[in-house]
N, CA, C, O and CB atoms as a CASP TS submission, in Angstrom:
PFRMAT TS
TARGET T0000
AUTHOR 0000-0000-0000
METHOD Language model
MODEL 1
PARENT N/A
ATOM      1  N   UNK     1       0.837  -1.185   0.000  1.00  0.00           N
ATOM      2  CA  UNK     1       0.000   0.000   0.000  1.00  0.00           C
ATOM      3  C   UNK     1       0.883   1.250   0.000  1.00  0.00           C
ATOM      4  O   UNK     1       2.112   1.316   0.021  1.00  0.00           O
ATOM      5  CB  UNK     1      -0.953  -0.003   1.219  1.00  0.00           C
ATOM      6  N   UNK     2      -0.148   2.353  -0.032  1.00  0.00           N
ATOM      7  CA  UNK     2       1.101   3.773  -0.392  1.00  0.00           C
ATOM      8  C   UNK     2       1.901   3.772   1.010  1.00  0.00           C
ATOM      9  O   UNK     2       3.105   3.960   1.181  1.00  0.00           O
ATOM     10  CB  UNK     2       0.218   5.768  -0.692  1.00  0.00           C
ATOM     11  N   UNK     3       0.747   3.470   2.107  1.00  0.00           N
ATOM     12  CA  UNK     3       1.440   3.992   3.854  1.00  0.00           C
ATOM     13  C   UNK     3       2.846   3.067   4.324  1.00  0.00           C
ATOM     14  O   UNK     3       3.642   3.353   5.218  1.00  0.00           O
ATOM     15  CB  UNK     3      -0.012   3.548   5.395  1.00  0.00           C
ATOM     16  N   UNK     4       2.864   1.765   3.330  1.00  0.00           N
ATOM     17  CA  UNK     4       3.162   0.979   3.377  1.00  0.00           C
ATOM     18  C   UNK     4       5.054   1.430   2.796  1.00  0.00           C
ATOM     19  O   UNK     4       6.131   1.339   3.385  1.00  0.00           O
ATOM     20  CB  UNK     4       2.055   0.136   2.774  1.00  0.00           C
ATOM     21  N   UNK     5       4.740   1.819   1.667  1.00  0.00           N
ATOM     22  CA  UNK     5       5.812   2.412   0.612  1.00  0.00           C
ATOM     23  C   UNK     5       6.379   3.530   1.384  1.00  0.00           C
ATOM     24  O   UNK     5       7.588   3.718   1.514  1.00  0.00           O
ATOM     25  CB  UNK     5       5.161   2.974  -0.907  1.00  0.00           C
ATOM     26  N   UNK     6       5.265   4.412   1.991  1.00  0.00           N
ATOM     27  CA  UNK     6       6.308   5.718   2.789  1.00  0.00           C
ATOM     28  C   UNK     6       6.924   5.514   4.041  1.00  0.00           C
ATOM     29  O   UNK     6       7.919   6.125   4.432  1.00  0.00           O
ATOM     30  CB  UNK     6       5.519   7.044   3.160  1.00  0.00           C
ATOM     31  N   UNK     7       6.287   4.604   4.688  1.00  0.00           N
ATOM     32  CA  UNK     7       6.845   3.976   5.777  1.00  0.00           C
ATOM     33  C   UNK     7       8.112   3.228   5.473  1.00  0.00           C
ATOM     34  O   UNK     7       8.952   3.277   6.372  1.00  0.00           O
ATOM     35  CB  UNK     7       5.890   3.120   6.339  1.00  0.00           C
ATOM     36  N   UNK     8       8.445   2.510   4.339  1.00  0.00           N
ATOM     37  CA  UNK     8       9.505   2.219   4.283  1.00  0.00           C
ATOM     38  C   UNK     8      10.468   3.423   3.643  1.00  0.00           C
ATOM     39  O   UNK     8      11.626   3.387   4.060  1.00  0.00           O
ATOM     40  CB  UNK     8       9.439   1.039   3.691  1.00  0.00           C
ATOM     41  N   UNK     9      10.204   4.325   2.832  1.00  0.00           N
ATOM     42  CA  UNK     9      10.826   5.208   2.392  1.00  0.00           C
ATOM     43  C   UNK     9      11.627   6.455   3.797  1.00  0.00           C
ATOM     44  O   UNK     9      12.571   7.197   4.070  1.00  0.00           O
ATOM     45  CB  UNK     9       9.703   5.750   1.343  1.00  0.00           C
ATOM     46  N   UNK    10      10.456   5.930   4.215  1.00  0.00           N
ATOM     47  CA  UNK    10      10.989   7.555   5.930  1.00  0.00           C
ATOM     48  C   UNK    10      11.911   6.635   6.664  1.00  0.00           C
ATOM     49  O   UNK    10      12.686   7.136   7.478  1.00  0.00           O
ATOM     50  CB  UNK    10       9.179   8.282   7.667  1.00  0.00           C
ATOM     51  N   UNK    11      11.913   5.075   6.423  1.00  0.00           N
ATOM     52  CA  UNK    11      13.312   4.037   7.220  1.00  0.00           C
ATOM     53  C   UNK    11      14.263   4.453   6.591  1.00  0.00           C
ATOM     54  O   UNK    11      15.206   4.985   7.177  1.00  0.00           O
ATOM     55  CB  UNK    11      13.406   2.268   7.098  1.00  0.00           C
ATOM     56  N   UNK    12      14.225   4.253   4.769  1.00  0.00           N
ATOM     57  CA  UNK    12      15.870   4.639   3.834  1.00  0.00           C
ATOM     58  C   UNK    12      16.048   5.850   4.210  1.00  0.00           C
ATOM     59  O   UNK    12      17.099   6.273   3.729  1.00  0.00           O
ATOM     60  CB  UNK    12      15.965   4.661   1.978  1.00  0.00           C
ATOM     61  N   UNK    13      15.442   6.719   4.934  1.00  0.00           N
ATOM     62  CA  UNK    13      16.085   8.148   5.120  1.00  0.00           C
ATOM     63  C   UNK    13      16.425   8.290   6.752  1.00  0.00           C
ATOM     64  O   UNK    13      16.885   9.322   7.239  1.00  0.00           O
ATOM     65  CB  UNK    13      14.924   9.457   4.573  1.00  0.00           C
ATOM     66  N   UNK    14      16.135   7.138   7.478  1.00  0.00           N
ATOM     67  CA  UNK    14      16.488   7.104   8.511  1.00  0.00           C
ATOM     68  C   UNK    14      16.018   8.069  10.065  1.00  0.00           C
ATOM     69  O   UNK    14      16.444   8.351  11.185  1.00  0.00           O
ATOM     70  CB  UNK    14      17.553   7.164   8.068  1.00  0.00           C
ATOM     71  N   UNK    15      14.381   8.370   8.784  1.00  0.00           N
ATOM     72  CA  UNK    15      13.774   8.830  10.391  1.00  0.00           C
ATOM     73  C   UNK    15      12.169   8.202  11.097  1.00  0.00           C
ATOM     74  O   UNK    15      11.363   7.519  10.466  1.00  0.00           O
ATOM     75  CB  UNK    15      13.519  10.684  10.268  1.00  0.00           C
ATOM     76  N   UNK    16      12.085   8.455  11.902  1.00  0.00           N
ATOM     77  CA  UNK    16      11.349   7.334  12.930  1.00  0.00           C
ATOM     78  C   UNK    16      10.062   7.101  12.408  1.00  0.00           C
ATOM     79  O   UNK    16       9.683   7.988  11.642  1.00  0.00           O
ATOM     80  CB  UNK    16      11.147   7.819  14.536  1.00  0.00           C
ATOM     81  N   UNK    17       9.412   6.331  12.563  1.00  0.00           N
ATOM     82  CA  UNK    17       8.141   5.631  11.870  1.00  0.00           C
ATOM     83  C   UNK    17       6.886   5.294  12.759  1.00  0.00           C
ATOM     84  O   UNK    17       5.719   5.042  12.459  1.00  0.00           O
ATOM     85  CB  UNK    17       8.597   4.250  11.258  1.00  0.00           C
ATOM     86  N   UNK    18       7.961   5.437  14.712  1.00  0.00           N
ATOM     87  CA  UNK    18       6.851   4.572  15.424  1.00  0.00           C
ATOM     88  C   UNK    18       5.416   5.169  15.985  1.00  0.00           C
ATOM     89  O   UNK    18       4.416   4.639  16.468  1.00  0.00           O
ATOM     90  CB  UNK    18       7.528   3.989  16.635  1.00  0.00           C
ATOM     91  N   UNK    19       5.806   6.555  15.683  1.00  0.00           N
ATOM     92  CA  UNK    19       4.653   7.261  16.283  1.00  0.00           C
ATOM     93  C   UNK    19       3.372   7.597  14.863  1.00  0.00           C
ATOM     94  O   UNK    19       2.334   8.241  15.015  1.00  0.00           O
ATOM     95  CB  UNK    19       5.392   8.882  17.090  1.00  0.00           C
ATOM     96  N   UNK    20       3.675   7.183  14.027  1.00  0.00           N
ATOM     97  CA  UNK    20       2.947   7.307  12.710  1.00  0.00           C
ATOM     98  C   UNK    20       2.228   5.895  12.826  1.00  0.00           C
ATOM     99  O   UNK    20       1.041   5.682  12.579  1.00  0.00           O
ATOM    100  CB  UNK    20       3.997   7.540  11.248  1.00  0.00           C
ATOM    101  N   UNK    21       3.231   4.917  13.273  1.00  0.00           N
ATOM    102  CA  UNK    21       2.388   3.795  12.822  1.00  0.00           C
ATOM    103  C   UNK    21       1.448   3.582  14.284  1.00  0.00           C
ATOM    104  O   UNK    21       0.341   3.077  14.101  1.00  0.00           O
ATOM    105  CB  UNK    21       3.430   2.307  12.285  1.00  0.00           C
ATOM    106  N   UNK    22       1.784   3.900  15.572  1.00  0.00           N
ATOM    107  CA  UNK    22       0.999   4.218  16.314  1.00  0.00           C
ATOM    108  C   UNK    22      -0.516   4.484  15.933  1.00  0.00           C
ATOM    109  O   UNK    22      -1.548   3.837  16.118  1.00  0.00           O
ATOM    110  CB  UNK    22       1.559   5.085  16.782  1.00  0.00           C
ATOM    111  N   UNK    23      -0.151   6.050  15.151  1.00  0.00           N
ATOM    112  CA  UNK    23      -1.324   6.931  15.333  1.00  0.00           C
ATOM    113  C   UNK    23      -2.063   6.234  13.770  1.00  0.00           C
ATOM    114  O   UNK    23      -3.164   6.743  13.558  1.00  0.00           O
ATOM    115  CB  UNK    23      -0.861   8.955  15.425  1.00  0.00           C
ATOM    116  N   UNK    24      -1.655   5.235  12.740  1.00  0.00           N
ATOM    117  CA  UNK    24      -2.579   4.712  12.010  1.00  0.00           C
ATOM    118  C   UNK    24      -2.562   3.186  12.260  1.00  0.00           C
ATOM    119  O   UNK    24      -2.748   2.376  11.353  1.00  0.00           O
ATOM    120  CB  UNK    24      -2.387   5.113  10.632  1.00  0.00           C
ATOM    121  N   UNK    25      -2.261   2.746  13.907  1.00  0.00           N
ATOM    122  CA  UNK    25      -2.864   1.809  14.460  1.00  0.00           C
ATOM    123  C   UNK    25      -2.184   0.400  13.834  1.00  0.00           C
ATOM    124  O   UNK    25      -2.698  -0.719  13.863  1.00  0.00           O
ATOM    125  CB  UNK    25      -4.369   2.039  14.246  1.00  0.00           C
ATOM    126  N   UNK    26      -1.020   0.736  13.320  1.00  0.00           N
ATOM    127  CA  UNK    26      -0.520  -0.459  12.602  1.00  0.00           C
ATOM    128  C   UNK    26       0.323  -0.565  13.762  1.00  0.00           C
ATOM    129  O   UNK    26       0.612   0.182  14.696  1.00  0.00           O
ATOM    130  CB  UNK    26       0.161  -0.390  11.011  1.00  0.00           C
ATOM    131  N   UNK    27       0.827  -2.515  13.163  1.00  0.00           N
ATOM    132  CA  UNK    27       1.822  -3.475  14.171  1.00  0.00           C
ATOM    133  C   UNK    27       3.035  -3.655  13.675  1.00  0.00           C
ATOM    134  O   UNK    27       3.134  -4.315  12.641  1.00  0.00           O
ATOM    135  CB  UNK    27       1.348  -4.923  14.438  1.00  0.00           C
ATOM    136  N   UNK    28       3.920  -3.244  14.146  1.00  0.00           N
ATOM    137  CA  UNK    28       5.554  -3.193  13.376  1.00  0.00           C
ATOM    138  C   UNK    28       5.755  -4.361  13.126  1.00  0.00           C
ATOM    139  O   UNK    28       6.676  -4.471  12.317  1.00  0.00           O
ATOM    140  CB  UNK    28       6.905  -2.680  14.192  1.00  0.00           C
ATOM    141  N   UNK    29       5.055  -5.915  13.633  1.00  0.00           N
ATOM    142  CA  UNK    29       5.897  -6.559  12.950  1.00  0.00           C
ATOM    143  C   UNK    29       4.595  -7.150  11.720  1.00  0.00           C
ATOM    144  O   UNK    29       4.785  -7.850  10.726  1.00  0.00           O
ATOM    145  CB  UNK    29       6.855  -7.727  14.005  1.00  0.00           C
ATOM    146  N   UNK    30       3.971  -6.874  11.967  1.00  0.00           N
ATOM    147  CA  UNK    30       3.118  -7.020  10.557  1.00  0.00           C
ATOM    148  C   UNK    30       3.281  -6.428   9.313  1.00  0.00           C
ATOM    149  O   UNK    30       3.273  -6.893   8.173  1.00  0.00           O
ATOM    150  CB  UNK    30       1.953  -6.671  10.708  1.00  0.00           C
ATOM    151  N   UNK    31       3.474  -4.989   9.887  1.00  0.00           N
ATOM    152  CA  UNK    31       4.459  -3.786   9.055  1.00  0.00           C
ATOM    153  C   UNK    31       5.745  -3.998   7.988  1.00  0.00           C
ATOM    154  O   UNK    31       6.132  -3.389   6.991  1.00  0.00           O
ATOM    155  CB  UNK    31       5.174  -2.979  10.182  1.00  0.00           C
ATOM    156  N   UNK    32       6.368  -5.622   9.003  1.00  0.00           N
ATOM    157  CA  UNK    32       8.008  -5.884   8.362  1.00  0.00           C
ATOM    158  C   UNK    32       7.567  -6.561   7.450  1.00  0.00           C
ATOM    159  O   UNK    32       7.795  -6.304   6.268  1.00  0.00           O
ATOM    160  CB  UNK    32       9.292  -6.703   9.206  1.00  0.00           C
ATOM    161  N   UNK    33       6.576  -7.935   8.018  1.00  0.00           N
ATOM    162  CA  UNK    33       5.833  -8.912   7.273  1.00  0.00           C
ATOM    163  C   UNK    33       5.272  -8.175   5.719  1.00  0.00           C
ATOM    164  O   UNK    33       5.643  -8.597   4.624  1.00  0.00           O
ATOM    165  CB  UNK    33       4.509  -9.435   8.329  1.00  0.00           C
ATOM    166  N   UNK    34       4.536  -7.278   5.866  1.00  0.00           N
ATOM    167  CA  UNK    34       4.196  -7.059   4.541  1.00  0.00           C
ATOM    168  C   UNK    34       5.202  -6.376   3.646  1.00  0.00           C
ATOM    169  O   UNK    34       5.138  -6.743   2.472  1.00  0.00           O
ATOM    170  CB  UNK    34       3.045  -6.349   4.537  1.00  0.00           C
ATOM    171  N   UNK    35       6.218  -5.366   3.961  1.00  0.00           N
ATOM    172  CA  UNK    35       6.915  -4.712   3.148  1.00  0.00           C
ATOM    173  C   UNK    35       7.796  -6.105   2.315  1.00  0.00           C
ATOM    174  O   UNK    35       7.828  -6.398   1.120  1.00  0.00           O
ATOM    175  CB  UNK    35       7.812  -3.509   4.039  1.00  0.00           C
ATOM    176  N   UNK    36       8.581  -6.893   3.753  1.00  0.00           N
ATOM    177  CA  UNK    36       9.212  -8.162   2.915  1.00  0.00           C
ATOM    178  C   UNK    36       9.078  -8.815   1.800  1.00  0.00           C
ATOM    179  O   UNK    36       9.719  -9.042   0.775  1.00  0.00           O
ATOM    180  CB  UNK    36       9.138  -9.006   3.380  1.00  0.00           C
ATOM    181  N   UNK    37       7.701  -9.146   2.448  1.00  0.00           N
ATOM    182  CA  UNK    37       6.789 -10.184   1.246  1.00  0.00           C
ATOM    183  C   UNK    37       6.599  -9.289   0.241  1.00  0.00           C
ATOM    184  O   UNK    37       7.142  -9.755  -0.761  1.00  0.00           O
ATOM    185  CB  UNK    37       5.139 -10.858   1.697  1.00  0.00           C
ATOM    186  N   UNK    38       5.922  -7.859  -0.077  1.00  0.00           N
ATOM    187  CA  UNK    38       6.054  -7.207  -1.313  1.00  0.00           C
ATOM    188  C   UNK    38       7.435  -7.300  -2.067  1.00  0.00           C
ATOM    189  O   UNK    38       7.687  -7.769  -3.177  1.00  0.00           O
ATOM    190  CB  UNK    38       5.736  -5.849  -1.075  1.00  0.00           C
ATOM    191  N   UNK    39       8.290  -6.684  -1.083  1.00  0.00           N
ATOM    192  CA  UNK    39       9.701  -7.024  -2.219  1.00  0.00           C
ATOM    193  C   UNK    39      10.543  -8.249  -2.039  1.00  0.00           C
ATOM    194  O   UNK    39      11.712  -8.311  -2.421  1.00  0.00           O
ATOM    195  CB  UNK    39      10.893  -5.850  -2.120  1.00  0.00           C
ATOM    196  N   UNK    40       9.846  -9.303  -1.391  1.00  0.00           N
ATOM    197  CA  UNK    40      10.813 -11.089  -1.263  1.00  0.00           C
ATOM    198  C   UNK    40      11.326 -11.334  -2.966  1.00  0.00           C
ATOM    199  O   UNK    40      12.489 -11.669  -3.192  1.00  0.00           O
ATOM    200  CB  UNK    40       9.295 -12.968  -0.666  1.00  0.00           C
ATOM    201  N   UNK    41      10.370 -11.136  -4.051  1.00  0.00           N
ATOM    202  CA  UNK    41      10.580 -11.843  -5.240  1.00  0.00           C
ATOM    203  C   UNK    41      12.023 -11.157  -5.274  1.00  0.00           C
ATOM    204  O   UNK    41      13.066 -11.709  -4.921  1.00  0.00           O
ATOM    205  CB  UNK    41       9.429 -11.620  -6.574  1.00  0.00           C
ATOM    206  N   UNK    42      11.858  -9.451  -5.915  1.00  0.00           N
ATOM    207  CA  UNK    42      12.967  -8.561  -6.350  1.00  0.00           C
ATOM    208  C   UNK    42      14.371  -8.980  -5.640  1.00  0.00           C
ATOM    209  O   UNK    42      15.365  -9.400  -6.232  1.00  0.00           O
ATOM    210  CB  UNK    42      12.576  -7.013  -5.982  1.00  0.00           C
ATOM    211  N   UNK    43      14.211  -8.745  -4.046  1.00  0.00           N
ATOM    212  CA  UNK    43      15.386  -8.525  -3.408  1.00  0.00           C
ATOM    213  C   UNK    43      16.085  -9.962  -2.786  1.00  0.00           C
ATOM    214  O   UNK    43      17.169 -10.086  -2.216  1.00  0.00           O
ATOM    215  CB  UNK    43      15.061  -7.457  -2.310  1.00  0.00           C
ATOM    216  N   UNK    44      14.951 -11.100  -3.143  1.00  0.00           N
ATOM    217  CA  UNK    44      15.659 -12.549  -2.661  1.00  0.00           C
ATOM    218  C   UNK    44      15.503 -12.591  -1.323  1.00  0.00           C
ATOM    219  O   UNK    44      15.692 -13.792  -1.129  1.00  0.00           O
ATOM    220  CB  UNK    44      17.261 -12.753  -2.961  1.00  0.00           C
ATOM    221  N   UNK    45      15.295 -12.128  -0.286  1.00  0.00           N
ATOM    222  CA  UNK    45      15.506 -12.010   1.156  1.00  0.00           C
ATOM    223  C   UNK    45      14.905 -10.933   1.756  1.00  0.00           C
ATOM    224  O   UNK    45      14.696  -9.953   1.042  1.00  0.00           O
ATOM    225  CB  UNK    45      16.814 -11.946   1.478  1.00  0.00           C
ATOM    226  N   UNK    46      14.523 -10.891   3.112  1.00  0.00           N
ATOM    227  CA  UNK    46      13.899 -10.253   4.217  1.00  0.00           C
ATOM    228  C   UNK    46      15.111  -8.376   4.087  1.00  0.00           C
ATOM    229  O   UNK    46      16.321  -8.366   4.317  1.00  0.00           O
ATOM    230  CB  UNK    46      14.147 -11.638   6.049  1.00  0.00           C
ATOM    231  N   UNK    47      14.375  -7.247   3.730  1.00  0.00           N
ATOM    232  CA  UNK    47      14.956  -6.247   3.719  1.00  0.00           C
ATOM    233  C   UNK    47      14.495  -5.021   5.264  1.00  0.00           C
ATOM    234  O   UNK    47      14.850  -3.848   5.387  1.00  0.00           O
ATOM    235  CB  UNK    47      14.627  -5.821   2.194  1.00  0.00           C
ATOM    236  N   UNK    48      13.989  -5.504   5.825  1.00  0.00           N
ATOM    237  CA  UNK    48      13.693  -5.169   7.029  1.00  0.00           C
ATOM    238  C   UNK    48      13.609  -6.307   8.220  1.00  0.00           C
ATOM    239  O   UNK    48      13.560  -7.530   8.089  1.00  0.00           O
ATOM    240  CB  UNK    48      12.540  -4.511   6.855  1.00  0.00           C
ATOM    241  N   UNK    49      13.607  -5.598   9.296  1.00  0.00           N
ATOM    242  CA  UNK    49      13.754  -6.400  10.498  1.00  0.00           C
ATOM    243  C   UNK    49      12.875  -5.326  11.863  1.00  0.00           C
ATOM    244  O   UNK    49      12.847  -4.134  12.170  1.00  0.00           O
ATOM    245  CB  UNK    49      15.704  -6.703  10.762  1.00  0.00           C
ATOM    246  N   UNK    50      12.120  -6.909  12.467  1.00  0.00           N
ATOM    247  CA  UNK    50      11.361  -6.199  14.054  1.00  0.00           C
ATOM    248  C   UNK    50      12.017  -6.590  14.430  1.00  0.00           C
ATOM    249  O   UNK    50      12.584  -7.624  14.076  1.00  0.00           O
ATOM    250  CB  UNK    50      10.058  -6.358  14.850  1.00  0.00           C
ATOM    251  N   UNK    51      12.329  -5.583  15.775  1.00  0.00           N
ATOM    252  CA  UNK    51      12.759  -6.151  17.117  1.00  0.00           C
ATOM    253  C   UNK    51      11.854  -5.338  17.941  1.00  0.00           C
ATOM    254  O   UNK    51      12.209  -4.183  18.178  1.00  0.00           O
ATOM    255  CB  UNK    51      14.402  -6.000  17.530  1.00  0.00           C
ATOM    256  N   UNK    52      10.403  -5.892  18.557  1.00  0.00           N
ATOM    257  CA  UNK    52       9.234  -5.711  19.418  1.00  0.00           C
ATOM    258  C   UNK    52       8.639  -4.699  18.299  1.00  0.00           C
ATOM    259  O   UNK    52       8.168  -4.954  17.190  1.00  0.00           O
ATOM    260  CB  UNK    52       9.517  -5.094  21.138  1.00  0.00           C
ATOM    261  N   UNK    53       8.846  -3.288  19.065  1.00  0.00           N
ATOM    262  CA  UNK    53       8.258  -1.920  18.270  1.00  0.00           C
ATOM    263  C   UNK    53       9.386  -1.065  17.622  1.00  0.00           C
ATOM    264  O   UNK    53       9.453   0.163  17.684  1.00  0.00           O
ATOM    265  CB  UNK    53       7.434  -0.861  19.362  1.00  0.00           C
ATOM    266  N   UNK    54      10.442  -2.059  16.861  1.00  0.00           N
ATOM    267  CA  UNK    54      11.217  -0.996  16.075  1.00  0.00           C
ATOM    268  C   UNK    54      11.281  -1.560  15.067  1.00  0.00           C
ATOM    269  O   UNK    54      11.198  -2.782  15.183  1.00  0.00           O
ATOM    270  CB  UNK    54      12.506  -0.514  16.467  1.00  0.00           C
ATOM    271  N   UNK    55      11.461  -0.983  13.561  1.00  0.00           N
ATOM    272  CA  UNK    55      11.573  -1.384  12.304  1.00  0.00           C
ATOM    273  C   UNK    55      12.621  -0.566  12.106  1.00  0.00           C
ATOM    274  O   UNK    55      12.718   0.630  12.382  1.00  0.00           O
ATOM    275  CB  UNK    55      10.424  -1.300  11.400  1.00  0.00           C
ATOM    276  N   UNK    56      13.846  -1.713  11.321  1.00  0.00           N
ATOM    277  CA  UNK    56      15.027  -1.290  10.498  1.00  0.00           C
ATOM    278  C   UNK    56      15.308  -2.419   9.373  1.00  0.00           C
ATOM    279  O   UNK    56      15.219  -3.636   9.211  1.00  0.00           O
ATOM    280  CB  UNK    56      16.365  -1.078  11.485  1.00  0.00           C
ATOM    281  N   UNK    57      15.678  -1.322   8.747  1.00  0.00           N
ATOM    282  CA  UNK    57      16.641  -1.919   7.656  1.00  0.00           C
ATOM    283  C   UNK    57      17.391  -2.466   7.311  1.00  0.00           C
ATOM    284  O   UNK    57      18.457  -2.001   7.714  1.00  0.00           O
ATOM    285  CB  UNK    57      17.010  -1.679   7.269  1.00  0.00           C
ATOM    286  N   UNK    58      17.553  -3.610   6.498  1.00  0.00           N
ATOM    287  CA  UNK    58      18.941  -4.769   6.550  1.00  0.00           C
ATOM    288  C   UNK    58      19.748  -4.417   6.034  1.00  0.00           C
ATOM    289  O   UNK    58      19.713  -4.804   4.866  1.00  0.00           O
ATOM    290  CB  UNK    58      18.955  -6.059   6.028  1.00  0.00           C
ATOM    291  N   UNK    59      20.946  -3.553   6.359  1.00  0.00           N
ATOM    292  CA  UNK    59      22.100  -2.551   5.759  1.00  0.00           C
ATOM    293  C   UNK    59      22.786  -3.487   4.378  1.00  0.00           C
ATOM    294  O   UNK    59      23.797  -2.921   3.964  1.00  0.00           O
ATOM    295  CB  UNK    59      23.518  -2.166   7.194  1.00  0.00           C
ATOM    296  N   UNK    60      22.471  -4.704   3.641  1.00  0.00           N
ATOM    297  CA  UNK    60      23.027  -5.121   3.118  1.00  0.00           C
ATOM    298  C   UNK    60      22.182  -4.950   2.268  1.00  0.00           C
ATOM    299  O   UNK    60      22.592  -4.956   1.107  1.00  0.00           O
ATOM    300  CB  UNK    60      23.541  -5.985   3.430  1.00  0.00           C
ATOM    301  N   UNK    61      20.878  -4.761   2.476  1.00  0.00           N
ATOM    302  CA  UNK    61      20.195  -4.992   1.241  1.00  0.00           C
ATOM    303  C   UNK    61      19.694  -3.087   0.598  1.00  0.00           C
ATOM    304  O   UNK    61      18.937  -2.999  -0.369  1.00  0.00           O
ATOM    305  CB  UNK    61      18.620  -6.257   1.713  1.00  0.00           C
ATOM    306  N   UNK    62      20.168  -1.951   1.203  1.00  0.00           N
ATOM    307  CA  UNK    62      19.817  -0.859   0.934  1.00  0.00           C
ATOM    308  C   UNK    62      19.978  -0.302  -0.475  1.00  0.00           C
ATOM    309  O   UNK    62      19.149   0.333  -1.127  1.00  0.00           O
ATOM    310  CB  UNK    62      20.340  -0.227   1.760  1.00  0.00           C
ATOM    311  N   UNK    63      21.027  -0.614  -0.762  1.00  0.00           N
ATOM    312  CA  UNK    63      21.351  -0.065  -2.547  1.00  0.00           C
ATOM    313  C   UNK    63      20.402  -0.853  -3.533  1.00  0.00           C
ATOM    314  O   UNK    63      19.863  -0.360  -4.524  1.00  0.00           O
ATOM    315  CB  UNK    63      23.182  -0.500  -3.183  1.00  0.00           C
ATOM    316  N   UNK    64      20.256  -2.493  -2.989  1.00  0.00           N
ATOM    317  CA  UNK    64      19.403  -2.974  -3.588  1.00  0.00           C
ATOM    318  C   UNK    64      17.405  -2.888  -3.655  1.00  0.00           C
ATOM    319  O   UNK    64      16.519  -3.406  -4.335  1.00  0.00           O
ATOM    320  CB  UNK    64      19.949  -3.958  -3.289  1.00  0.00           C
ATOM    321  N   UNK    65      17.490  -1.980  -2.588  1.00  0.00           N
ATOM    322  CA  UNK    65      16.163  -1.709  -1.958  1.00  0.00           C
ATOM    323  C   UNK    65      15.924  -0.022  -3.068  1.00  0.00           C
ATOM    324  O   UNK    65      14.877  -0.160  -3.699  1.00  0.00           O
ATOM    325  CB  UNK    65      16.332  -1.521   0.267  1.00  0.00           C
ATOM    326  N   UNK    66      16.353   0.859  -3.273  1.00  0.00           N
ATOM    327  CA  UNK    66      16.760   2.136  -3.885  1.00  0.00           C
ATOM    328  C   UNK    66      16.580   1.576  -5.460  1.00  0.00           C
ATOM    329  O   UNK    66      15.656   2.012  -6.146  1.00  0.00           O
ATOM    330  CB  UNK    66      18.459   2.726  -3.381  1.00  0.00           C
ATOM    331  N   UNK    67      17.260   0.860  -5.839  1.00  0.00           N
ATOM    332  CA  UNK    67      17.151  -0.042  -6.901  1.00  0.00           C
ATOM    333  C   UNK    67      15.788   0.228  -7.195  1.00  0.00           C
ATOM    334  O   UNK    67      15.082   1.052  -7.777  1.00  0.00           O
ATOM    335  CB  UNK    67      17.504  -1.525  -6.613  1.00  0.00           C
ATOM    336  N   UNK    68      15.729  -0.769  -6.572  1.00  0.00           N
ATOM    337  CA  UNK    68      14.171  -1.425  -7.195  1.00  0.00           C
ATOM    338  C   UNK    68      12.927  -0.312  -6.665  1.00  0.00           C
ATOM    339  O   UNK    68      11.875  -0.478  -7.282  1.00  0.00           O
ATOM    340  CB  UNK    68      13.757  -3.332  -6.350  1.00  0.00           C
ATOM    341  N   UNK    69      12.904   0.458  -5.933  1.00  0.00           N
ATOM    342  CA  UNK    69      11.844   1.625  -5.899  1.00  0.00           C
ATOM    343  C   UNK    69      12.114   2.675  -6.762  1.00  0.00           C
ATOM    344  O   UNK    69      11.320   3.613  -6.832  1.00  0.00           O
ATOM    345  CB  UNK    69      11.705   2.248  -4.581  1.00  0.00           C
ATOM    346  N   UNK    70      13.465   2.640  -7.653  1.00  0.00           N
ATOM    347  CA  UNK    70      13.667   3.386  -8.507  1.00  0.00           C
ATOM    348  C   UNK    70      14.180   5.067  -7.678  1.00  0.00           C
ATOM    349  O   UNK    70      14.000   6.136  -8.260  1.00  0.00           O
ATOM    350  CB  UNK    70      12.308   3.253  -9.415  1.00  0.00           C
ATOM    351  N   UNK    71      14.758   4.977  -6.396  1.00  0.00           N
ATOM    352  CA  UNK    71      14.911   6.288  -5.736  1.00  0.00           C
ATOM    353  C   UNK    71      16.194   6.718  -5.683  1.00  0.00           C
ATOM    354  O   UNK    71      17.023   6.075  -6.327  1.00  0.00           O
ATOM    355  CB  UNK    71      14.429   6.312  -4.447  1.00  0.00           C
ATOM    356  N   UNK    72      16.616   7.860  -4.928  1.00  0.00           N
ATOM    357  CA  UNK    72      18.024   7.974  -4.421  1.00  0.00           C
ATOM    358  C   UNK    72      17.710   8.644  -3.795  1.00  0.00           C
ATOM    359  O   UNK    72      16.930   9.534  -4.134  1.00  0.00           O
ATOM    360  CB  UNK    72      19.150   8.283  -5.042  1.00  0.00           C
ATOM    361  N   UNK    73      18.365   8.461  -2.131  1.00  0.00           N
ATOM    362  CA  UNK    73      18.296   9.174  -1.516  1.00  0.00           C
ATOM    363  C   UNK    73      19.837   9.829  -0.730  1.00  0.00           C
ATOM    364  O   UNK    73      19.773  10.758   0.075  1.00  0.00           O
ATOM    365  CB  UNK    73      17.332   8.640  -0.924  1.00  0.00           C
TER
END
């Protein structure tokens, strides 16, 4: 989804997500669950990670994540 796409986009820029996903009632690790599974085919592997209520990024997979959303940040 779009909230889905900016939520991961405000991680590649490295600012916080938890009070957004709070206030639209989403679950960080459901949050990881779906971004993954959208890009599992492209990127081969899990490009985010929960730990309880934090979502980050798998530093190995970032250039390849930019890639494929077509961005630069």
């Amino acid at each position: 989804s779009y909230l889905h796409m900016e939520i991961l986009i405000d991680l590649l820029q490295g600012k916080p997500v938890e009070e957004r996903m709070k206030a639209e009632l989403l679950i960080p690790s459901v949050v990881t669950d779906t971004i993954n599974e959208a890009l599992f085919d492209e990127i081969g592997d899990n490009i985010l990670e929960c730990d309880g209520d934090r979502i980050s990024v798998v530093e190995d997979y970032r250039e390849d994540i930019l890639e494929v959303l077509e961005i630069s940040i």
